[in-house]
Structure formats: structure tokens, C-alpha cells
C-alpha positions in Angstrom: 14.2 -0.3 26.2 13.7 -3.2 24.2 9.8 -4.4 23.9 10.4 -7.5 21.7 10.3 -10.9 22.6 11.8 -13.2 20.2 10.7 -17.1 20.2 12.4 -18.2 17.1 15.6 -16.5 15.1 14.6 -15.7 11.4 16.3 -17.9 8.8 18.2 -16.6 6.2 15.9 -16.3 3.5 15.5 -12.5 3.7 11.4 -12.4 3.3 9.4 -10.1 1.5 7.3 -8.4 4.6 4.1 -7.7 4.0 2.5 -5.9 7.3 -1.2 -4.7 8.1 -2.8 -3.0 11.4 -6.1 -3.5 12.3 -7.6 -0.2 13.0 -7.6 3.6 11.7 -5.8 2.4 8.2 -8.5 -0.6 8.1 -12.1 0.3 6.5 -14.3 -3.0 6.4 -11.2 -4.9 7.7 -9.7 -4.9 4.2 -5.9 -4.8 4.9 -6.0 -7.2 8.4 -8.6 -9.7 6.3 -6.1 -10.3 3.3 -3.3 -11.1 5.7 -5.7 -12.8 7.7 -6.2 -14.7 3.9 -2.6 -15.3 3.1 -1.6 -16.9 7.0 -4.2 -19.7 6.3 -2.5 -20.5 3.3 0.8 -20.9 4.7 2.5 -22.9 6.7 3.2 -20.4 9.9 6.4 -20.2 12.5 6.1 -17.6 15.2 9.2 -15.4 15.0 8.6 -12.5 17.5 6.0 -10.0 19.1 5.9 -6.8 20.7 4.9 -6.4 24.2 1.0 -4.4 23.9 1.9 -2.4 27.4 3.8 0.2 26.9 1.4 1.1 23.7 -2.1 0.7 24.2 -4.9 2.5 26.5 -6.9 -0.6 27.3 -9.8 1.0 28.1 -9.7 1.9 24.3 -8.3 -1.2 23.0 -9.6 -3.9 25.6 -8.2 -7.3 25.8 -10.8 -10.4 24.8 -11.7 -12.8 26.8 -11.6 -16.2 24.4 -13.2 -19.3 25.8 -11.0 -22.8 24.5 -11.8 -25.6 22.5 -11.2 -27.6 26.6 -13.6 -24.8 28.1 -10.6 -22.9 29.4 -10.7 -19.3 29.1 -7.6 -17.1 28.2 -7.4 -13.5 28.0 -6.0 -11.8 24.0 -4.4 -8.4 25.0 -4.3 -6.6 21.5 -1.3 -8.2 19.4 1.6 -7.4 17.2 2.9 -10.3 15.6 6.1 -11.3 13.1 5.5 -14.5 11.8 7.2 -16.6 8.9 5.3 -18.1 6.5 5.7 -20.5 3.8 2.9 -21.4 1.0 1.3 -24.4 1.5 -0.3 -26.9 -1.4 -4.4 -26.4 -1.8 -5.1 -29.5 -0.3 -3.0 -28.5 3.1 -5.4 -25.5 3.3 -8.3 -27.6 2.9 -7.5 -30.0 5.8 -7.2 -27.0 8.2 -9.8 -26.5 10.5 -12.6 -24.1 10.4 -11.4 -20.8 12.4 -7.9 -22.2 12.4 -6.0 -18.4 12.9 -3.1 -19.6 11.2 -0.6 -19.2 13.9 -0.6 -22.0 15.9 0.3 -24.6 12.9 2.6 -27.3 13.8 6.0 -26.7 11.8 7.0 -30.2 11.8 3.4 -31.7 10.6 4.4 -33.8 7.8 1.0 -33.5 5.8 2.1 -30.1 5.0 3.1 -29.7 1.8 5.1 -26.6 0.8 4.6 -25.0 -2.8 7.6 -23.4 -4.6 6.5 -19.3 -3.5 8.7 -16.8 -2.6 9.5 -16.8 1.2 7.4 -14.5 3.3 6.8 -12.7 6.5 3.7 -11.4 8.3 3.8 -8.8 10.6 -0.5 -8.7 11.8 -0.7 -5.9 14.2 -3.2 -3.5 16.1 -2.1 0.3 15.6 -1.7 1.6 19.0 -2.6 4.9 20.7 0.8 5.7 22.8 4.3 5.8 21.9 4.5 5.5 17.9 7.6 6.3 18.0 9.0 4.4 20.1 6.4 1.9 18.8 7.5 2.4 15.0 11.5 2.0 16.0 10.6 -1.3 17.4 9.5 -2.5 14.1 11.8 -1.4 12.0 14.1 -3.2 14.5 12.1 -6.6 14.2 12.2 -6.2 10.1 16.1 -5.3 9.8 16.9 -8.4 11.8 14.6 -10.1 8.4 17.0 -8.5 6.1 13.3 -8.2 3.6 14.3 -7.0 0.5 11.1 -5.5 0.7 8.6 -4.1 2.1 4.6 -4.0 1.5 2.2 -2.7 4.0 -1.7 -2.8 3.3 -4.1 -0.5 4.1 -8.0 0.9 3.6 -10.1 3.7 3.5 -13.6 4.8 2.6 -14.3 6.1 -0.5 -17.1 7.1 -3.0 -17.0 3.6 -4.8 -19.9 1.4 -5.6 -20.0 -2.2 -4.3 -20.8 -3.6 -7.0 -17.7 -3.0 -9.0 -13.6 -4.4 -8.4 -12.4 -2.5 -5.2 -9.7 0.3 -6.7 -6.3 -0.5 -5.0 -3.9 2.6 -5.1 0.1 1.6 -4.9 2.8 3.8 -4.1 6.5 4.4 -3.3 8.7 6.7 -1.9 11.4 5.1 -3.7 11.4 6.4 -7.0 13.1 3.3 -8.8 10.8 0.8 -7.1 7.7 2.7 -7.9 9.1 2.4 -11.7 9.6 -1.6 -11.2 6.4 -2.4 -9.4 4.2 0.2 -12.1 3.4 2.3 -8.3 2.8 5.8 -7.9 5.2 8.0 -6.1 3.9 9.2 -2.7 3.0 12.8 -2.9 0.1 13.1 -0.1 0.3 15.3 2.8 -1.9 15.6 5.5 -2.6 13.4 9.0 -1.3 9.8 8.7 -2.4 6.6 10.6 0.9 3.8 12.1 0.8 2.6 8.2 2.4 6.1 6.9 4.5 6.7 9.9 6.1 3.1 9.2 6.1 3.8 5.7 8.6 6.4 6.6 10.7 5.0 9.3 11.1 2.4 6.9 12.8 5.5 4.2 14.4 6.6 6.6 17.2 3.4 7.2 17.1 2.5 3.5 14.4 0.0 3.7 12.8 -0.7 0.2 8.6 0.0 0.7 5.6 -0.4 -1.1 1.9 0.4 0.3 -1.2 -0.7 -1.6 -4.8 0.9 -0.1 -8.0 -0.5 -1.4 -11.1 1.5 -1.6 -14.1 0.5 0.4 -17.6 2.1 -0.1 -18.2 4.6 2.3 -21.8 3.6 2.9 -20.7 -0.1 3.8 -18.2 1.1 6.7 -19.9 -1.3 9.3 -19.2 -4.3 7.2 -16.4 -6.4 6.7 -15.2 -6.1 3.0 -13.3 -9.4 1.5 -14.1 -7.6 -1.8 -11.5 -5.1 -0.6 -9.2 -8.1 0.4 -9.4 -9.8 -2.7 -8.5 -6.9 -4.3 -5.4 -6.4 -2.0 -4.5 -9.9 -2.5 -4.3 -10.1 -6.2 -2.2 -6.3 -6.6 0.2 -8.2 -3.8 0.0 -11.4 -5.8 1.3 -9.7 -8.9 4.2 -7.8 -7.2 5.1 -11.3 -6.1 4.6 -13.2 -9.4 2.4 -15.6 -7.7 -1.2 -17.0 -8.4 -2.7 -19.2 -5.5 -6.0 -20.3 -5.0 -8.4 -16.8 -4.8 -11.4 -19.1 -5.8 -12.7 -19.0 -1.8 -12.1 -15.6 -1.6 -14.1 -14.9 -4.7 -17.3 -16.6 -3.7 -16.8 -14.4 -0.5 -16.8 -10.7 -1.8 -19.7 -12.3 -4.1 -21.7 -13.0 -1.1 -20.9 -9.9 0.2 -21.8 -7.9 -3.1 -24.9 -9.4 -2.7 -25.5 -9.0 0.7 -25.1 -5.3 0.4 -27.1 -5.2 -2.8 -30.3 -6.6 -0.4 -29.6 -4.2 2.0 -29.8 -1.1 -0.4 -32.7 -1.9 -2.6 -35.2 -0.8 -0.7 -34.1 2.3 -0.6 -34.7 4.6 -3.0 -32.1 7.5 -2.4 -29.4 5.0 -1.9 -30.1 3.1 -5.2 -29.6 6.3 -6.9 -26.6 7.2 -4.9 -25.0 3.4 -6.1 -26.0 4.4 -9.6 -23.9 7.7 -9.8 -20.9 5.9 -8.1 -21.6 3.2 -11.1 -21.5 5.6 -13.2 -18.5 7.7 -12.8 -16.5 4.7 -11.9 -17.0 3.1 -15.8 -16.1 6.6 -17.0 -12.9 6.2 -15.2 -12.2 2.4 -16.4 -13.6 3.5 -20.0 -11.4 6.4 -19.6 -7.9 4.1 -19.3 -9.2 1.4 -20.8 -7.7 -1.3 -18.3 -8.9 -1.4 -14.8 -5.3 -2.8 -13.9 -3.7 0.2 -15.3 -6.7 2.2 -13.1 -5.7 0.2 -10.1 -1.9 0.2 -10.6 -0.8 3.8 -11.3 -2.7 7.4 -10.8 -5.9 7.2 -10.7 -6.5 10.8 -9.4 -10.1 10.2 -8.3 -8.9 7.5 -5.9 -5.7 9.9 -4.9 -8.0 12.9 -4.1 -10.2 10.5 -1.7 -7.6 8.7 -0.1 -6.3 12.4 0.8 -9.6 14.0 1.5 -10.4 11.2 3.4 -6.8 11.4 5.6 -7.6 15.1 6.3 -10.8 14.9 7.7 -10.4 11.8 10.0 -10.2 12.5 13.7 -6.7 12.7 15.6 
């Protein structure tokens, strides 16, 4: 049974995909934020979503209730969303309004003014807790009607890193020759997996070129939304797509947020001492390789044993 609903056909500019779930593969809201980043940057066309019904337990994942702008109220039943986007100029992102979600944007507004980027599409979605399967084969229907060349899904986890350092982002591949092109890892965990992994091989399975980036976010700020950790997803998917917008907002965020958490922790002695060992052992690693890109890019095997430890011991 098909669980799609198409409202618009995809053009034929075969996107790059880039696709984050809000949940299990999500610490501090890292992977959902940065897409959250790049849709109100872009100029947004609703291709397609996938019916929540068959998927969810709403008693676990409960819809909102959202009160309008005209004091309507509508109900938000959790959401998985293809969208197409297309990079709009600075000043278009600084006329949108404040809490403007990016998917509602008008494709025929002539004060939007498109910048010379690769095409894109955004797939935001809410990992569900029935059916992956059938749930998984669904999307990998939606992204072979794309045609993407490629695919990049985003994740997060906790992890001993310190806040006040660059968030670690860990690429990898299953494809061997990609992993070589995009200076990736090749995938060798094993162990439980979240809707990211299971994609990530549905995706192998019919041929689909992938990518998946995780950024690290301290596991003593788990409670907290990280933008640090989005900015640092944003600039590793900003160099696998030769791009360089506007970060300058997103900056000034995981700089507020670096110092939010500092206040929180000063106080406290036995956590002070805690963020100075993380310091610590993460300049060994950077002085170590001598380029926190290269740290970031390839195999750093301090971020691989987390990311692993940290699959293993997560609940089913």
C-alpha cells in the first residue's frame, strides 16, 4: 500500500537529498536544527509527505495542538516531509518573518531572489516507532522518483566532547569510491541502529549513492538544543556541496549557546573539572592531526568508538 501523497511532481533537476529525523539519531536537535537552518534559506515547494498513521503510537509521539496567527487552532500530527528547495539571496532571508518554518513560502513571490546553488531537496522527518520497513521502502520510493545523485542524511549523538570546542562531525560511506571523493570514512560499525542507519542501507541496497555525517554533542548538555552541533553539520555539508552561504547567524547562535552552558557549569566544581579533561584530550587529538578538518573529515577513532559505544548502549 502506497502511504504517499504527492502535491507537486519533482522537476528534473535530480537534487542532492539531504534528510534528518527528529528523534533517537538527534542529540540537542543537531541534525533536525541544521535542516531546519538550510529551509529558511531557501526558497521551498512542497513535493510530497507520508501519511504519520500507519507509523506512529501517538501516545508516544502526540500530535500539537498550534494556535494561528487568526486565533484558529490546527492540530500537527508528527510529519515526514519532501520538499524542494532552492537558495535564496541574503536579503530574501532577511525579509522572512520571525518563526517563518520555511514551508509555506510562496513559489511565485517575486522578491525572491535565487542564488546560483546546486539544487536541493529536504526530506524533515520524525523517526517512527512501527513499520520501518515498510516505513523505510516508502522513502526510498519518494527519493528514486528525485533521481538524487546523492544522498546525505544527518545525524547526532552524545559524546565525551567539551562545549567549548568545534562539534566533531564524523562522515561515512558505504560506497567505497564515494567515501574516497567526499575524504569520508567507510562504515564499519555494528551494533543497534536508529531510521538514519536503516535508510542508510535501504538506500545500498537499490544502488543509491549515500553519505551520513553525525556531529558530536556533549553528553552533559543532552537537555539543550545544540546549533553548535548544527553549525558544524552545516559547514561539512556545505563543503561536500562546494557552497558557502551566510553561517554568520548561525555563529552568533552556538556562541550564545557556548556561553550559556559555560554559566550553567561554573559553579560547579566537579563539572569544571570534568570540561577540563574533555579540553584536554580533545587538543591532544587536534594537536595530534594537526587540522581539525582532517579530525572531522576522516577517522578520528575517539569519535568512532563513542558513536558506537554510544549505539550499543541506547535503549531498543
Amino acid at each position: 500500500m502506497d502511504h504517499i501523497t504527492w502535491v507537486n511532481e519533482p522537476d528534473q533537476d535530480q537534487p542532492i537529498l539531504l534528510v534528518a529525523f527528529t528523534g533517537w539519531n538527534d542529540a540537542g536537535d543537531a541534525a533536525s536544527g541544521a535542516l531546519a537552518w538550510l529551509a529558511k534559506r531557501c526558497e521551498i515547494t512542497p513535493l510530497a509527505s507520508l501519511d504519520p498513521e500507519p507509523f506512529f503510537d501517538f501516545s508516544a509521539t502526540r500530535p500539537h495542538i498550534r494556535l494561528e496567527n487568526d486565533g484558529s487552532r490546527s492540530l500537527r500530527w508528527p510529519s515526514n516531509n519532501l520538499l524542494s528547495a532552492t537558495f535564496l539571496s541574503a536579503q530574501s532571508v532577511a525579509n522572512k518573518p520571525v518563526g517563518d518554518d520555511s514551508t509555506d513560502t510562496n513559489p511565485n513571490d517575486s522578491n525572491l531572489n535565487k542564488i546560483n546553488h546546486p539544487k536541493l531537496a529536504l526530506l524533515m522527518g520524525t523517526e517512527p516507532q512501527l513499520k520501518w520497513r515498510t516505513f523505510t521502502q516508502q522513502i526510498v520510493t519518494m527519493t528514486q522518483r528525485l533521481r538524487s545523485p546523492l544522498v546525505v542524511t544527518l545525524g547526532a549523538l552524545l559524546a565525551d566532547v567539551p562545549h567549548t570546542r568545534p562539534s566533531p562531525v564524523y562522515g561515512s560511506s558505504q560506497d567505497p569510491e564515494l567515501a574516497a571523493q567526499l575524504e569520508l570514512s567507510t562504515s564499519r560499525y555494528e551494533g543497534p541502529t536508529g531510521i538514519v542507519g536503516v535508510l542508510n542501507g535501504a538506500y545500498a541496497d537499490v544502488g543509491l549513492r549515500t553519505a551520513s555525517l553525525w556531529a558530536a554533542v556533549p553528553n552533559y548538555t543532552s537537555e539543550i538544543p545544540s546549533p553548535k552541533a548544527s553549525f558544524a553539520l552545516i559547514k561539512r555539508v556545505c563543503k561536500i556541496l562546494d557552497i558557502t552561504p551566510d553561517t554568520s547567524e548561525l555563529e552568533e547562535l552556538a556562541a550564545t549557546y557556548e556561553h550559556h552552558v559555560s554559566n550553567l557549569v561554573i559553579e560547579a566544581d566537579d563539572a569544571a573539572k570534568y570540561i577540563t579533561q574533555l579540553e584536554q584530550d580533545y587538543d591532544n587529538v587536534i594537536a595530534q592531526s594537526n587540522d581539525i578538518e582532517t579530525m572531522r573529515s576522516t577517522d578520528p577513532s575517539e569519535l568512532v568508538t563513542q558513536i558506537e559505544e554510544y549505539l550499543r548502549n541506547q535503549p531498543s
